[in-house]
C-alpha positions as CSV (number, residue, x, y, z in Angstrom):
1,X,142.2,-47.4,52.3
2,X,142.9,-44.8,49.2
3,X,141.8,-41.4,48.5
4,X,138.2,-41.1,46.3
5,X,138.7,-42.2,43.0
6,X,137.6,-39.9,40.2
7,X,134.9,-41.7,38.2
8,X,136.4,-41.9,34.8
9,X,139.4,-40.7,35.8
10,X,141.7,-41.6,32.7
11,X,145.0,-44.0,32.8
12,X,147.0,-45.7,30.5
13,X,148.9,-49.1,30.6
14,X,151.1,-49.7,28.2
15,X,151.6,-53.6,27.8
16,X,147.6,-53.8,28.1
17,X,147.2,-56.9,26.2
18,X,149.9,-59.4,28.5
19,X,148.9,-61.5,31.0
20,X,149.4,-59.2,33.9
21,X,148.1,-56.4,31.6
22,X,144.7,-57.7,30.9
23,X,143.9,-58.5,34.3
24,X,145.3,-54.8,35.6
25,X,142.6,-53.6,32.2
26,X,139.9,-55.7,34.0
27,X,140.1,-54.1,37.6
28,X,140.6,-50.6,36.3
29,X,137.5,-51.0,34.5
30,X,135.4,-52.4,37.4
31,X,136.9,-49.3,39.5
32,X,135.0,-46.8,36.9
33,X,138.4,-45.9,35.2
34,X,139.0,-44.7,31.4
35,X,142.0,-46.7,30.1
36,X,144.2,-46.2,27.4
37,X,145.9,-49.8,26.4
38,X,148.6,-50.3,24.2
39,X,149.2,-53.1,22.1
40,X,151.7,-53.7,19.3
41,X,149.7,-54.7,16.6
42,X,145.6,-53.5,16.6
43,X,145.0,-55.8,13.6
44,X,146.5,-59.1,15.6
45,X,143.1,-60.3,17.6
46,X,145.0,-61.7,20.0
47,X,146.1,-58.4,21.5
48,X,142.7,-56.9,21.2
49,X,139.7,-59.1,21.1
50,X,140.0,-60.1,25.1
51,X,140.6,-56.9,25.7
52,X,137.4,-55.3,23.8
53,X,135.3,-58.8,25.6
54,X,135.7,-57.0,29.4
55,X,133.2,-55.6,30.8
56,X,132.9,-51.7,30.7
57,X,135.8,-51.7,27.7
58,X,132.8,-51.0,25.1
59,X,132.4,-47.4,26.6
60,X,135.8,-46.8,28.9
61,X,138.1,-48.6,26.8
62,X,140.7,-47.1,23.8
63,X,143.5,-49.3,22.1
64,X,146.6,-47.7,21.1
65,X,149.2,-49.3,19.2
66,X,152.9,-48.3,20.4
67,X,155.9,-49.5,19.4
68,X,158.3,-48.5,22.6
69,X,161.6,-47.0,20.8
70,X,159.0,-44.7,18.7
71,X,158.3,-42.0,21.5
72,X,155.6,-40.6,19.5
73,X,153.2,-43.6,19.4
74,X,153.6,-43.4,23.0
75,X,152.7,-39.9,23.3
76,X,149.3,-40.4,21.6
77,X,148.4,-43.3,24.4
78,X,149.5,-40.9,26.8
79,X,148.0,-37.8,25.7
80,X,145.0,-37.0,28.0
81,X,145.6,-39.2,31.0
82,X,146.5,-38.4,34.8
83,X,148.3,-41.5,35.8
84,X,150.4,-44.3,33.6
85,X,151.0,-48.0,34.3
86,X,154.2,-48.7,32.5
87,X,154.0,-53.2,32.1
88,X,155.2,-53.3,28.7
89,X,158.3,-54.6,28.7
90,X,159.8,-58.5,27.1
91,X,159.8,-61.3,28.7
92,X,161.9,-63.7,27.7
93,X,163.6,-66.4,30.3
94,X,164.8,-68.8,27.4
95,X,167.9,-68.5,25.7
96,X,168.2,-64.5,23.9
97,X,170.5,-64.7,21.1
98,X,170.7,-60.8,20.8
99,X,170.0,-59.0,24.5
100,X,170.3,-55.8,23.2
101,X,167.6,-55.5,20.8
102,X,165.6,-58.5,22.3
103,X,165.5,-57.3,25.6
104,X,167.8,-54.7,26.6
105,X,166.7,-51.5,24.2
106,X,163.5,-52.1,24.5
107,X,163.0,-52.5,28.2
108,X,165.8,-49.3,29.2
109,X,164.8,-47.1,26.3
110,X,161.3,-48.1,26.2
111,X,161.2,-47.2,30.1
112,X,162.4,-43.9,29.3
113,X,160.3,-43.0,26.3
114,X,157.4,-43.9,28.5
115,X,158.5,-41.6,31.9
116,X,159.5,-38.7,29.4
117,X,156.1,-38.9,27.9
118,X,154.8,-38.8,31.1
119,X,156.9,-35.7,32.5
120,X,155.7,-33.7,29.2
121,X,152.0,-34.4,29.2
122,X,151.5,-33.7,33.0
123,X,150.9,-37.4,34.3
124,X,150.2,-37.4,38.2
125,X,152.0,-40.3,38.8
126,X,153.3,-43.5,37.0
127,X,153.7,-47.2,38.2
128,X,156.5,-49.2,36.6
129,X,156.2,-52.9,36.6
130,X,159.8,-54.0,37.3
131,X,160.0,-57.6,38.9
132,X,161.9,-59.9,41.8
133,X,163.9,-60.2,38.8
134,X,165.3,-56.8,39.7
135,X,166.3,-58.0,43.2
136,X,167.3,-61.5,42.7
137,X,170.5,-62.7,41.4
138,X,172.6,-61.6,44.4
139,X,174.8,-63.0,45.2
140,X,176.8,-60.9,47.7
141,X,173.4,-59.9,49.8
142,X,174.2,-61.0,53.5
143,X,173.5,-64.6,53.9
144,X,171.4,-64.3,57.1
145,X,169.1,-61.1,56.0
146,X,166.2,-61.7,54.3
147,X,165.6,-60.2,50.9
148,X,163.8,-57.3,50.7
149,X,163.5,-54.1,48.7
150,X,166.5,-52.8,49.4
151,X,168.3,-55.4,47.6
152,X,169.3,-55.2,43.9
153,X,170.1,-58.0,41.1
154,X,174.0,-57.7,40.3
155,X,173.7,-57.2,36.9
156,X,177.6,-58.0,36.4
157,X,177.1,-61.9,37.5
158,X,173.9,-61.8,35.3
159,X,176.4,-60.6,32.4
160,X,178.8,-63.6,33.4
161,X,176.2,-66.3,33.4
162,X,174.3,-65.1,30.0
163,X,171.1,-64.3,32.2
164,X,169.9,-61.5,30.2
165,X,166.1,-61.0,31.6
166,X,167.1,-60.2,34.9
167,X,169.7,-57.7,33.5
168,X,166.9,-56.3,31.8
169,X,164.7,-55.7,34.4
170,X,167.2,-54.1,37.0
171,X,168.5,-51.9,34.4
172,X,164.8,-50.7,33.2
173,X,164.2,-50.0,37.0
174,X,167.3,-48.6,37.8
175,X,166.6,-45.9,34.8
176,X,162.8,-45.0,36.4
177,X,165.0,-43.9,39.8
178,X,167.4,-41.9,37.9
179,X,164.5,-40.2,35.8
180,X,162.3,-39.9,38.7
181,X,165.3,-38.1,40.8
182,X,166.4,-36.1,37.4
183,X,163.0,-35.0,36.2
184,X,161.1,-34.4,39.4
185,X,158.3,-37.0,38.1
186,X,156.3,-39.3,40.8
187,X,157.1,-42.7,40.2
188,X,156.5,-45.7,42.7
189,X,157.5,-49.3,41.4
190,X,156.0,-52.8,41.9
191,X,158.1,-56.1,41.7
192,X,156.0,-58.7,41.5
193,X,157.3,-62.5,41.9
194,X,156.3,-65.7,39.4
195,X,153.2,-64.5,38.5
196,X,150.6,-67.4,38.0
197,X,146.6,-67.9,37.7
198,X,143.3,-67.2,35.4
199,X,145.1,-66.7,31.6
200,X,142.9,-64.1,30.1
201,X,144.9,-64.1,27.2
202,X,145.2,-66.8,24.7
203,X,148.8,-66.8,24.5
204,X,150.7,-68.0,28.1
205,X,153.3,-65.8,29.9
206,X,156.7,-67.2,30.5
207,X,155.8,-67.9,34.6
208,X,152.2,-70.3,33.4
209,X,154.3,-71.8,30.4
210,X,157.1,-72.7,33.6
211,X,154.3,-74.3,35.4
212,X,153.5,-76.0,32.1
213,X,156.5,-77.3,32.2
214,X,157.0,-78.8,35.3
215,X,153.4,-80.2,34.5
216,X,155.3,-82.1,31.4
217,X,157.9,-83.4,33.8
218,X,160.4,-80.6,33.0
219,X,163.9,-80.9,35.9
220,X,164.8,-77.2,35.4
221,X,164.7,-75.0,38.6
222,X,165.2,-71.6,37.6
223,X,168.1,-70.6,40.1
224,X,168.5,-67.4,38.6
225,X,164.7,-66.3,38.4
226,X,162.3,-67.8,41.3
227,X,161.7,-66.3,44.6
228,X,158.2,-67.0,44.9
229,X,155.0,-67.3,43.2
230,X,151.8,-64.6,43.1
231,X,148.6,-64.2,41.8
232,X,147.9,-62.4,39.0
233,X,144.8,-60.5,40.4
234,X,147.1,-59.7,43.5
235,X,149.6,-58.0,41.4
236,X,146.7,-56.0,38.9
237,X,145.7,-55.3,42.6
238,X,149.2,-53.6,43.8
239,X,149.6,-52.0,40.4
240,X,146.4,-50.0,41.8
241,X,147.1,-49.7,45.6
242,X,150.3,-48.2,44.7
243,X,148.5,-45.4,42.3
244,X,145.4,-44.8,44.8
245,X,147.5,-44.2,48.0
246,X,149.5,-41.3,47.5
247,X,151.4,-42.5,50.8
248,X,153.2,-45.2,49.0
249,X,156.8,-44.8,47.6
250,X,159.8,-46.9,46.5
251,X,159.7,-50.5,45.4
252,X,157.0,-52.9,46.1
253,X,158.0,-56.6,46.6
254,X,155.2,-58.2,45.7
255,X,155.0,-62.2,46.5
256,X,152.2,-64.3,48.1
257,X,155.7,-65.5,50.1
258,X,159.4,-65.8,49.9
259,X,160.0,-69.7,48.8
260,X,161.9,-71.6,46.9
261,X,160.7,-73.2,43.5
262,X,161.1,-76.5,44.9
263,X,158.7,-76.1,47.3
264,X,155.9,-75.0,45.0
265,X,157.1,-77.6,42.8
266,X,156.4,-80.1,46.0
267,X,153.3,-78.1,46.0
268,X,151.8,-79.0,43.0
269,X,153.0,-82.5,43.0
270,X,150.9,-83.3,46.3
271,X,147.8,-81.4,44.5
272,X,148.2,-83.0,40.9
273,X,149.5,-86.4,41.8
274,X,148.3,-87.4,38.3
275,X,150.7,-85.7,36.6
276,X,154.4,-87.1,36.4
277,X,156.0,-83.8,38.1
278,X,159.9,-84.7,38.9
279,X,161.3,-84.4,42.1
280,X,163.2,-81.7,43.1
281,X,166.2,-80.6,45.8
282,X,164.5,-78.8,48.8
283,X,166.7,-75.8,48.1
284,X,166.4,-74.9,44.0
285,X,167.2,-71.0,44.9
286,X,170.5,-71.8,46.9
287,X,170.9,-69.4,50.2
288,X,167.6,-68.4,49.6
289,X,165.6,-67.7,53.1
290,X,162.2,-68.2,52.9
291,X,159.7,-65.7,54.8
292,X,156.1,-65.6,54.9
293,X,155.4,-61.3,55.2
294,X,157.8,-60.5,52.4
295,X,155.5,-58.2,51.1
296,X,155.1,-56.3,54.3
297,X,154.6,-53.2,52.4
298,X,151.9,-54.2,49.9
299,X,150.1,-55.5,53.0
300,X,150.1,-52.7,55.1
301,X,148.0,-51.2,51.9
302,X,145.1,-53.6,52.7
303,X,146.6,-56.3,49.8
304,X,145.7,-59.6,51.0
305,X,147.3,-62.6,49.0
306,X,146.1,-65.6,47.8
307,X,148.2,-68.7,49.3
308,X,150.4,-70.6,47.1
309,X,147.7,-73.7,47.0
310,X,145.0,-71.5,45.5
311,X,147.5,-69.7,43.2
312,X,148.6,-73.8,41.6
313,X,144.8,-75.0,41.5
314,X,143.3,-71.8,39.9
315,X,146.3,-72.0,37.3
316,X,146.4,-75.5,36.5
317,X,142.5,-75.2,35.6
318,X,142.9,-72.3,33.9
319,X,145.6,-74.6,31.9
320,X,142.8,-76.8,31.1
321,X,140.2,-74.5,30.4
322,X,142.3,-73.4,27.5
323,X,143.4,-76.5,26.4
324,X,146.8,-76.2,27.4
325,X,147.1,-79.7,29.2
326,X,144.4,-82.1,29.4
């Protein structure tokens, strides 16, 4: 499926302490990798202390703290490894009173910092974690034809409607390309849907604290921002597939299927009946077609994903398990 891996070969993912982070930490180590994982701040033990509790992170396992507009802490988690993982990146879906320096700045510049470190210490190849977020809004994609990779958000109608993660993302991405095509430097890119299951961390990411949500009865239906759900270990998993297999290139969609938010919303309501979930339209992503091999590409790299009704139990338990909802 990929080429040998080096025992101890070393990588570093920057963002190592988020929710898809940790769990892309956890599979590197079980593969016999050296990480380097960054986290903001090495004296806040909720970066670090998960992190340091995985197994193999006692021996293969280094914490960096980076801050991504200060290109030299980067180039000190960088220094010494053969491949990157770029995740780091904020996530915010709620209201941003200042997109530039919540989200904007540090997702473009932080992007770039990170590939130029890259490019000067000889890295192989990097992953960047962009997101459907980065192909979804779109508005003026053809009504009939499915989305797929080649489709971009329009970041001008994100502008319009104050939708500043989205705008984030695409831009971020679209600055990897131009790097990449500029610099010479291997990148491949994964965009991963609503990510949801297992919370490693004991803060929640913005996709579990939407299922949260809708758990407390919340109408909201995320026009803007849903185009299907994924599990966490699925996308840890893709971040790898695309490093290991030299063959793969481009962006990665990466969702267990093209659906709409009402429908997993419909989902969980038929699983969790004891929870007063609201009812929503059929079609909460307007124009939206659904499709079950979306992620035809992932697949044909041996990724197998988790349906949609394991992806809602093993998140709602996880929910409970940390006290989240009882």
């Amino acid at each position: 499926m990929s080429e040998t891996r080096k025992e101890g070969e070393r990588v570093c993912v920057t963002g190592g302490s988020g929710y898809i982070g940790s769990w892309l930490v956890r599979l590197l180590l079980d593969r016999g990798y050296t990480v380097h994982a960054t986290v903001k701040d090495l004296k806040d033990e909720k970066e670090t202390k998960h992190l340091q509790a995985l197994e193999g992170a006692e021996s293969r396992l280094r914490l960096f703290q980076i801050d991504l507009l200060d290109y030299d802490s980067i180039v000190a988690a960088v220094n010494g490894t053969t491949g990157v993982f770029h995740l780091a990146s904020p996530c915010i879906v709620d209201e941003v009173k200042d997109p530039e320096n919540e989200l904007l700045a540090p997702a473009i510049k932080g992007t770039t910092n990170v590939l130029t470190a890259a490019k000067e210490l000889g890295v192989r190849r990097v992953v960047v974690t962009s997101s459907i977020s980065a192909v979804t809004p779109s508005p003026y994609w053809p009504a009939n034809k499915l989305k797929n990779e080649e489709c971009w958000t329009d970041v001008d109608y994100c502008k319009q409607k104050g939708v500043w993660y989205p705008a984030s993302k695409t831009l971020a991405e679209k600055a990897a390309w131009q790097f990449s095509k500029e610099k010479g430097l291997d990148v491949v890119v994964v965009n991963p849907g609503t990510v949801m299951g297992p919370v490693l961390p004991p803060t929640l990411n913005a996709s579990m604290l939407m299922l949260l949500r809708l758990l407390q009865g919340c109408t909201e239906t995320y026009e803007d921002h849903f185009m299907g759900s994924v599990h966490v270990r699925d996308v840890a998993l893709a971040h790898i597939l695309v490093y290991e297999n030299t063959s793969a290139t481009g962006r990665h969609l990466c969702v267990e299927a093209i659906s709409h938010y009402g429908d997993f919303a419909a989902m969980v309501a038929e699983l969790y009946p004891e929870y007063n979930i609201p009812r929503l339209p059929k079609d909460t992503q307007p124009g939206l077609l659904r499709a079950k091999n979306a992620s035809k590409k992932l697949m044909d790299l041996g990724l197998q994903f988790i349906p949609m009704e394991q992806i809602i139990k093993e998140s709602v338990e996880s929910l409970k398990s940390k006290g989240f909802i009882s």
